[in-house]
VEXBA-841676 format. One record per residue: residue number from 1; residue in three letters; x, y, z of N, C-alpha, C in turn. Coordinates in steps of 0.1 Angstrom, whole numbers. Example, Ala and Ser with C-alpha at 12.3 -4.5 7.8 and 13.67 -1.06 7.14 Angstrom:
REM residues 2
PT:1:ala:132:-57:78:123:-45:78:132:-33:78
PT:2:ser:128:-22:71:137:-11:71:129:0:79
REM end
This chain:
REM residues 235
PT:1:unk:-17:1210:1261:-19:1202:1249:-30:1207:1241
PT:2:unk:-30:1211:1227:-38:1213:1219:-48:1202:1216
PT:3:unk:-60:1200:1215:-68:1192:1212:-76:1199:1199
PT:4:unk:-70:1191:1184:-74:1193:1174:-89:1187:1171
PT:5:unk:-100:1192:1160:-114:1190:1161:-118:1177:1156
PT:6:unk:-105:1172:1153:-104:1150:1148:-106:1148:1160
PT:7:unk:-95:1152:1171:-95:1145:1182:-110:1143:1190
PT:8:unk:-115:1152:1192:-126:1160:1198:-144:1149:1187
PT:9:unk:-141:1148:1177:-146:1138:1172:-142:1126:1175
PT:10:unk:-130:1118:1181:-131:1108:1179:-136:1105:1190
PT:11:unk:-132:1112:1202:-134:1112:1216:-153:1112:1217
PT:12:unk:-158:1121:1207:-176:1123:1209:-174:1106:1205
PT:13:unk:-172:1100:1194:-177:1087:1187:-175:1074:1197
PT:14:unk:-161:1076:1207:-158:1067:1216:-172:1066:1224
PT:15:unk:-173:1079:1230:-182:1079:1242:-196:1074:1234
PT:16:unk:-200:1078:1221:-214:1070:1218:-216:1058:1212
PT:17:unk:-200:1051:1213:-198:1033:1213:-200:1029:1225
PT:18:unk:-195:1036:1234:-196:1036:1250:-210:1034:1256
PT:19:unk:-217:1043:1250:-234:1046:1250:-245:1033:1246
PT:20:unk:-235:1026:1236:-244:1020:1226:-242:1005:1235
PT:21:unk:-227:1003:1238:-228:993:1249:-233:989:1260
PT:22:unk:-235:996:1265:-242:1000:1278:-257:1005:1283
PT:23:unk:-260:1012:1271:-275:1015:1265:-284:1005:1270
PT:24:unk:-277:990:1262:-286:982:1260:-292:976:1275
PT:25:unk:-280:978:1283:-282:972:1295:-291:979:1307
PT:26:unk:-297:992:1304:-299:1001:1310:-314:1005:1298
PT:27:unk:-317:997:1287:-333:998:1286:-326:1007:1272
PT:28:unk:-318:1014:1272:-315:1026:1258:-315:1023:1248
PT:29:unk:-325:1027:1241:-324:1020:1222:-312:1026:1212
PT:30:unk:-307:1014:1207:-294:1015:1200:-299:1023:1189
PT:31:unk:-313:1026:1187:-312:1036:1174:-308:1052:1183
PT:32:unk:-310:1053:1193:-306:1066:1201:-291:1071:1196
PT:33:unk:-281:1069:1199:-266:1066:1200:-263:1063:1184
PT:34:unk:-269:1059:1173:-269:1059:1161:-271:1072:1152
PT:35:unk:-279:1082:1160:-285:1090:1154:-277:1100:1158
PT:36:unk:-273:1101:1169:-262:1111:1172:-248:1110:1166
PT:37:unk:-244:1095:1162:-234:1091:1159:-231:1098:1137
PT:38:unk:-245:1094:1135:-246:1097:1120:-247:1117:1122
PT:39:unk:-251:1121:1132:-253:1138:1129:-242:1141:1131
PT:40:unk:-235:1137:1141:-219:1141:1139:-213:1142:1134
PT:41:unk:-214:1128:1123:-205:1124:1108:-210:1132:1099
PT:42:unk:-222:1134:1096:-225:1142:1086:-222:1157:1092
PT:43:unk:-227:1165:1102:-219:1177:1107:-206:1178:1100
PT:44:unk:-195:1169:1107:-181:1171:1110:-177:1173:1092
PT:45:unk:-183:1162:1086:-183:1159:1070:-182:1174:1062
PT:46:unk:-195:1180:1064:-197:1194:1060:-184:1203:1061
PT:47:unk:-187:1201:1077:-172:1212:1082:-160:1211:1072
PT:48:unk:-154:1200:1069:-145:1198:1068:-147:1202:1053
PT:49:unk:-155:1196:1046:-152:1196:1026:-161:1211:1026
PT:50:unk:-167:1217:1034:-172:1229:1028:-168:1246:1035
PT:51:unk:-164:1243:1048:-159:1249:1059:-149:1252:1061
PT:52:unk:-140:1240:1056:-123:1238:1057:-121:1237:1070
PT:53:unk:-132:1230:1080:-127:1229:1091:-134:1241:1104
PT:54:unk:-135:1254:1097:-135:1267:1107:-143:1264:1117
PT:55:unk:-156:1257:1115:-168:1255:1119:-164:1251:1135
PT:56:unk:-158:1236:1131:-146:1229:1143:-139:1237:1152
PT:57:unk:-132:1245:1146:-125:1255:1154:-126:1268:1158
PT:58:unk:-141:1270:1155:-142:1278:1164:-153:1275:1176
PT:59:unk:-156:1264:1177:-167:1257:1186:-152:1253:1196
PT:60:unk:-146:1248:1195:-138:1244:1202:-127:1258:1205
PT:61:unk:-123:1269:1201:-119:1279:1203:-130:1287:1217
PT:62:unk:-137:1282:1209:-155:1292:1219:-154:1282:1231
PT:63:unk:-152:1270:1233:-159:1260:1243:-145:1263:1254
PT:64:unk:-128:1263:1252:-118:1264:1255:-116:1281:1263
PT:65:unk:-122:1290:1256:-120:1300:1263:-132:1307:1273
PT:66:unk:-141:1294:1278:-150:1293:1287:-141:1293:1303
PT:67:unk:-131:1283:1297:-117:1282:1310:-113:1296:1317
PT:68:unk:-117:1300:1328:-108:1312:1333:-93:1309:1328
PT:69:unk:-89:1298:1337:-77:1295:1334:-73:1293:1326
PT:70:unk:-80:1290:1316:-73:1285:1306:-69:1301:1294
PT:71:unk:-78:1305:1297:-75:1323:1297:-68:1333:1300
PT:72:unk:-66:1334:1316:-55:1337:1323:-40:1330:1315
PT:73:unk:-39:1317:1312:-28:1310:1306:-26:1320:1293
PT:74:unk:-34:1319:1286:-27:1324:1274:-28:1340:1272
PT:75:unk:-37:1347:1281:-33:1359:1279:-16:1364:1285
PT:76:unk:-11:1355:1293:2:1354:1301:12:1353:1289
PT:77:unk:10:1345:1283:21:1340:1273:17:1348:1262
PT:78:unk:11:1356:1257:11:1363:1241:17:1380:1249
PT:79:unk:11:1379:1266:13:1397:1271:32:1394:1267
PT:80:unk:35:1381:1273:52:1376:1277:56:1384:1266
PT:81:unk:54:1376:1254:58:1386:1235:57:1397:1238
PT:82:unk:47:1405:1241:46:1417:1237:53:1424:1248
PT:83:unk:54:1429:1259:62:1428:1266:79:1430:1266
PT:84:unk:84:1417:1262:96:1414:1257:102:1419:1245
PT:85:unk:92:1420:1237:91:1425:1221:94:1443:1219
PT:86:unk:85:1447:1231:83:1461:1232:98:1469:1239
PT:87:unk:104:1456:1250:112:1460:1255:126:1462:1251
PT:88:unk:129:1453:1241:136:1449:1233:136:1460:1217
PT:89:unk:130:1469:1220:128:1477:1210:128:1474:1193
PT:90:unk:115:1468:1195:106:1461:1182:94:1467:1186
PT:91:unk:88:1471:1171:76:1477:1168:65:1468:1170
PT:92:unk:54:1466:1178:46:1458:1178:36:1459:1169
PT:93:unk:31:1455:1158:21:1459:1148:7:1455:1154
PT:94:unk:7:1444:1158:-9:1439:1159:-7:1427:1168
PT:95:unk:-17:1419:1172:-18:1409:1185:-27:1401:1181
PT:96:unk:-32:1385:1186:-42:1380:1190:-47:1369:1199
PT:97:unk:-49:1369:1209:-52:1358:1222:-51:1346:1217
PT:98:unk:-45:1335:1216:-45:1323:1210:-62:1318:1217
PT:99:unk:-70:1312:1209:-83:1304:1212:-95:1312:1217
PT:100:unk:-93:1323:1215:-100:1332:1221:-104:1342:1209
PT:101:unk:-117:1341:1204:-130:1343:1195:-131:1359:1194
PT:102:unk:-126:1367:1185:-134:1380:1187:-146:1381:1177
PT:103:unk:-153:1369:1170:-153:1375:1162:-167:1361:1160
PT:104:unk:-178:1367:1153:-189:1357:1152:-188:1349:1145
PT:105:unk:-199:1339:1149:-193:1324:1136:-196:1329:1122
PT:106:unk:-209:1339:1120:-211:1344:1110:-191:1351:1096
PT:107:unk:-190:1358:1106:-175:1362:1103:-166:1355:1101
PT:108:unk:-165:1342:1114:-155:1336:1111:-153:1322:1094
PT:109:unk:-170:1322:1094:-171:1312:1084:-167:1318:1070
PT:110:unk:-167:1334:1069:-165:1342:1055:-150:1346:1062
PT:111:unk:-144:1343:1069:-130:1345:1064:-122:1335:1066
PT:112:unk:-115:1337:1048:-109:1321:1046:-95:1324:1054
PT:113:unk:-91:1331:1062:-81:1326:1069:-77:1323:1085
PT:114:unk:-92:1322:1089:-96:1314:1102:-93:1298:1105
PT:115:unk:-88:1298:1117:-85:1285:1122:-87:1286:1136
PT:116:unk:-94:1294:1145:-93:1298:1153:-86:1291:1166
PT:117:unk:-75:1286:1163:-66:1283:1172:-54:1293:1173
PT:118:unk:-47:1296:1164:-38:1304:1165:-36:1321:1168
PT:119:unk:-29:1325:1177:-29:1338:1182:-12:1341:1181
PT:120:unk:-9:1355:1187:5:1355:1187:5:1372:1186
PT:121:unk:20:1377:1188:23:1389:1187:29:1393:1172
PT:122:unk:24:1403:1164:29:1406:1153:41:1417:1157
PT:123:unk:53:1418:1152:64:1424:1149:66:1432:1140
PT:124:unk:69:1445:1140:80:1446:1123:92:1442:1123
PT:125:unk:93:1437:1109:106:1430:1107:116:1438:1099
PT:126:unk:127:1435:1107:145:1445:1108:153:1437:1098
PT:127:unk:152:1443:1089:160:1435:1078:178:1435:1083
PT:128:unk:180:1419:1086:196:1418:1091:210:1424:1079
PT:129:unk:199:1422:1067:213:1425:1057:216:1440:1055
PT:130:unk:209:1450:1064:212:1462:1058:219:1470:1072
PT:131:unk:224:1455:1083:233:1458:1092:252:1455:1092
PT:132:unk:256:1461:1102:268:1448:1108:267:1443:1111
PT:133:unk:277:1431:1108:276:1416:1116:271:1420:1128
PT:134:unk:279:1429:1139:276:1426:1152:266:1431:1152
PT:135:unk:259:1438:1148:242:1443:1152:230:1432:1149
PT:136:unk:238:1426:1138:227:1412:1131:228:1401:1140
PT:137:unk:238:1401:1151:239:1394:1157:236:1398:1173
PT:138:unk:234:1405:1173:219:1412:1185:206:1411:1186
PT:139:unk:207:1413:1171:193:1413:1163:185:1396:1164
PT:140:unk:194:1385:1162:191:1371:1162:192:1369:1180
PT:141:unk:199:1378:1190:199:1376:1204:183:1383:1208
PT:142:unk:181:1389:1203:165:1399:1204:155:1390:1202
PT:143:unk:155:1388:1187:152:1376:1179:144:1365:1190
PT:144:unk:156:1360:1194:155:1346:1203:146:1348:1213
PT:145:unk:152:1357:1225:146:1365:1237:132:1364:1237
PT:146:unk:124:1374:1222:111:1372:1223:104:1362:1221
PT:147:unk:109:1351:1213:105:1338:1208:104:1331:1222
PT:148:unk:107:1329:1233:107:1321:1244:102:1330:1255
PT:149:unk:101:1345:1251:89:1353:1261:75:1346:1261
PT:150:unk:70:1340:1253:58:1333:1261:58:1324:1272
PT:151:unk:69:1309:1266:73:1298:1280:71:1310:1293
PT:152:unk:84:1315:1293:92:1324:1306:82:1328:1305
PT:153:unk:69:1337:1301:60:1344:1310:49:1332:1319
PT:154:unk:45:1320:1312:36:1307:1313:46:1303:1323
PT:155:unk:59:1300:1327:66:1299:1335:67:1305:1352
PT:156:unk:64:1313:1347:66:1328:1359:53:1329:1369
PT:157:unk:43:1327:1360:33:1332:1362:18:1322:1362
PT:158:unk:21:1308:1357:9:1300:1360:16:1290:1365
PT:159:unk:5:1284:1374:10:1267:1382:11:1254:1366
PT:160:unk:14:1248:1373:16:1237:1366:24:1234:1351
PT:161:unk:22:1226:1345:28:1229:1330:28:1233:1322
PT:162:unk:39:1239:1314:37:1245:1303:25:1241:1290
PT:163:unk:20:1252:1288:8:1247:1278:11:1247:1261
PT:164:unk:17:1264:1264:18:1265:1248:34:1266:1248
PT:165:unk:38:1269:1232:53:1276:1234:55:1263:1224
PT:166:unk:52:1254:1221:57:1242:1207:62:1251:1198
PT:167:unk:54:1258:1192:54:1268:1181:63:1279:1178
PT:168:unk:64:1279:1192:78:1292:1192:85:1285:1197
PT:169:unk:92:1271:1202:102:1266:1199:105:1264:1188
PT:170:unk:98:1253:1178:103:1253:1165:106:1262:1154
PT:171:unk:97:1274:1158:107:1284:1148:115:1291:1153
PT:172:unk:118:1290:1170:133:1299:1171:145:1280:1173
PT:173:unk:143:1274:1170:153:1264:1163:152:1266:1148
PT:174:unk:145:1267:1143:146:1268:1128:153:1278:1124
PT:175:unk:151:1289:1134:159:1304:1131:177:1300:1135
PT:176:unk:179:1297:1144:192:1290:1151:198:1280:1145
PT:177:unk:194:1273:1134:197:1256:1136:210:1262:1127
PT:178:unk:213:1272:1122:225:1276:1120:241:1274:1126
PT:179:unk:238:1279:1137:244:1282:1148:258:1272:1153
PT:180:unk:268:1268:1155:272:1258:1162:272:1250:1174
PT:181:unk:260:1260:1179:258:1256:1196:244:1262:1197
PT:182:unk:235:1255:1192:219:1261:1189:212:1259:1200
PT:183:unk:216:1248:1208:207:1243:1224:214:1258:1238
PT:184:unk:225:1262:1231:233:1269:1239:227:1281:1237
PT:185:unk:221:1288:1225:213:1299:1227:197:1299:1232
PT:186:unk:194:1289:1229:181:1286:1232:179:1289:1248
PT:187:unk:189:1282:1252:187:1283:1268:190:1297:1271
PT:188:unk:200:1307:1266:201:1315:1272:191:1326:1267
PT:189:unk:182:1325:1256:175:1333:1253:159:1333:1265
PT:190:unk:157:1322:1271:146:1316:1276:150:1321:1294
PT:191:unk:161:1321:1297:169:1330:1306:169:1343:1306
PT:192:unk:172:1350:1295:167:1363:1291:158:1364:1293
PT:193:unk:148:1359:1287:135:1367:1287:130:1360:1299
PT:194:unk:129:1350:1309:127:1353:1322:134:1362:1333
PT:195:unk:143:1369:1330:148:1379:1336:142:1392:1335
PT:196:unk:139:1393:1323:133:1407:1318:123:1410:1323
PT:197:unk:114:1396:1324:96:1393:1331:98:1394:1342
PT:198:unk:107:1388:1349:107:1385:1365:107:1403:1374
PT:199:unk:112:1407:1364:117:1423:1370:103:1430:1367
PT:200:unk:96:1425:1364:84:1435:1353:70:1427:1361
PT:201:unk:70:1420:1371:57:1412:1369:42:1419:1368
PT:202:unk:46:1434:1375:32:1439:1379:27:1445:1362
PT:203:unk:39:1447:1355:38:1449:1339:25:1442:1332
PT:204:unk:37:1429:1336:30:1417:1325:15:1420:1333
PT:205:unk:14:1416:1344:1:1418:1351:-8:1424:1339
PT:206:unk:-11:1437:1339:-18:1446:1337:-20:1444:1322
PT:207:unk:-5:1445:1314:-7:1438:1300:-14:1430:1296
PT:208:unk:-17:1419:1305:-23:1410:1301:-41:1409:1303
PT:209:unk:-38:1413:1313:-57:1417:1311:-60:1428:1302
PT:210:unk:-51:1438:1294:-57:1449:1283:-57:1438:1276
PT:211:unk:-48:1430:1271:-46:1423:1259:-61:1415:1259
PT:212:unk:-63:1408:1268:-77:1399:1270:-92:1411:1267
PT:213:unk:-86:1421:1273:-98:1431:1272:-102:1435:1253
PT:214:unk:-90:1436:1249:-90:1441:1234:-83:1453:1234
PT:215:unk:-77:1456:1243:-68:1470:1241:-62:1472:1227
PT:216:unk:-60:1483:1219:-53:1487:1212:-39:1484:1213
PT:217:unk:-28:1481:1205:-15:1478:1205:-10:1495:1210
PT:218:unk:-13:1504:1208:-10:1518:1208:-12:1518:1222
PT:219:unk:-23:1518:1230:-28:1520:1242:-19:1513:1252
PT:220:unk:-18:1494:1246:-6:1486:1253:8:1490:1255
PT:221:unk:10:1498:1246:26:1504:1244:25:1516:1252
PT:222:unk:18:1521:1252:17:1532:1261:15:1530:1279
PT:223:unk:8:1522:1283:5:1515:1293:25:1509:1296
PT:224:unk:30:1501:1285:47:1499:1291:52:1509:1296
PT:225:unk:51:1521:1287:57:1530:1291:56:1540:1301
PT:226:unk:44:1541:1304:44:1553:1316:49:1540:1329
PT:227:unk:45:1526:1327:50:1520:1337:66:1522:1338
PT:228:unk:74:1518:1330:91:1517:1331:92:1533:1336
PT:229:unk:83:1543:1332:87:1559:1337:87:1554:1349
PT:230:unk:74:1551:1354:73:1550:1372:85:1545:1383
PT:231:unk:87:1531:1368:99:1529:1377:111:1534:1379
PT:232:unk:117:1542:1371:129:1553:1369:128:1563:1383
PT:233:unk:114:1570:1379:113:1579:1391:114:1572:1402
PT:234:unk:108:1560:1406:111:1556:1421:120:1546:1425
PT:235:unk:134:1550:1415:145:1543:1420:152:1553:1429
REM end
């Protein structure tokens, strides 16, 4: 579950109503819990009308990727894309670890297109119109496969529930809602690409700690490939 930087304020303001109640009973002056309560408001205030927010999100990007696991989790699910993406013979252009900071607050405040929540695998895009049907219709089977390589890898590979993958549901239904049987590819694309992973795990493995490390997209692609050699030779 994403925890947006409202929530995370509302949750600070509960606990210092919580403070202010309790304070009293325990000797704590209610101007204590006031004063914290107004730096917050005025903080968060700023953020928002002068910041657009970034401030928020990267304190909360920075405080979230303290989690090993929570680490481990999402470098699983973006290596899944790339991976699937690569295998599937799509050009990987570029990458980013969902919640995970490369970059100083200095930096992140001067660039206006930070939110530092969002990460993901960049693609080049295969223009369908300048195919055949049946290839454009590989092309939306490909399509699909990598859009649900994150779940299937967060699937495969960490305990408990799925974390991320909202995002790439909705736009591989947005991409499908065409379809006459859109739940019927969904599943089989999510199928696909845990098959692809299941056969690859030592892959994703290794992918996924370059990807956390900052590996180059070049160096990642190259790293697939001497692996899938390995495994040719020792069939």
């Amino acid at each position: 579950m994403n925890v947006t930087a409202t929530d995370l304020l509302a949750i600070a303001i509960f606990t210092i109503t919580m403070m202010s109640l309790v304070g009293t009973m325990v000797g704590l002056s209610p101007i204590v819990p006031s004063a914290i309560a107004i730096t917050l408001l005025g903080t968060w205030g700023i953020d928002i009308g002068y910041f657009q927010g970034k401030f928020g999100a990267y304190t909360q990007s920075w405080l979230r990727a303290r989690s090993p696991k929570y680490r481990e989790r999402v470098s699983y699910h973006e290596a899944g894309h790339f991976l699937v993406a690569h295998l599937l013979g799509f050009k990987v252009t570029s990458y980013a670890i969902a919640g995970i900071v490369g970059k100083s607050l200095q930096e992140v405040l001067a660039d206006d297109g930070f939110n530092g929540i969002e990460g993901g695998v960049e693609i080049a895009t295969v223009d369908p119109n300048a195919m055949s049907s049946g290839l454009a219709t590989n092309l939306l089977d490909r399509y699909s496969t990598v859009y649900m390589a994150g779940i299937a890898a967060e699937q495969l590979m960490c305990e408990g529930e799925m974390e991320g993958g909202l995002d790439d549901l909705q736009r591989l239904r947005k991409a499908i809602s065409h379809l006459p049987n859109p739940m019927t590819q969904e599943r089989w694309a999510i199928l696909n690409a845990r098959n692809l992973l299941s056969e690859r795990r030592s892959i994703l493995t290794t992918l996924a700690q370059q990807m956390l490390n900052g590996t180059d997209v070049d160096e990642c692609c190259q790293t697939i490939d001497r692996a899938l050699q390995a495994e040719v030779v020792n069939l």
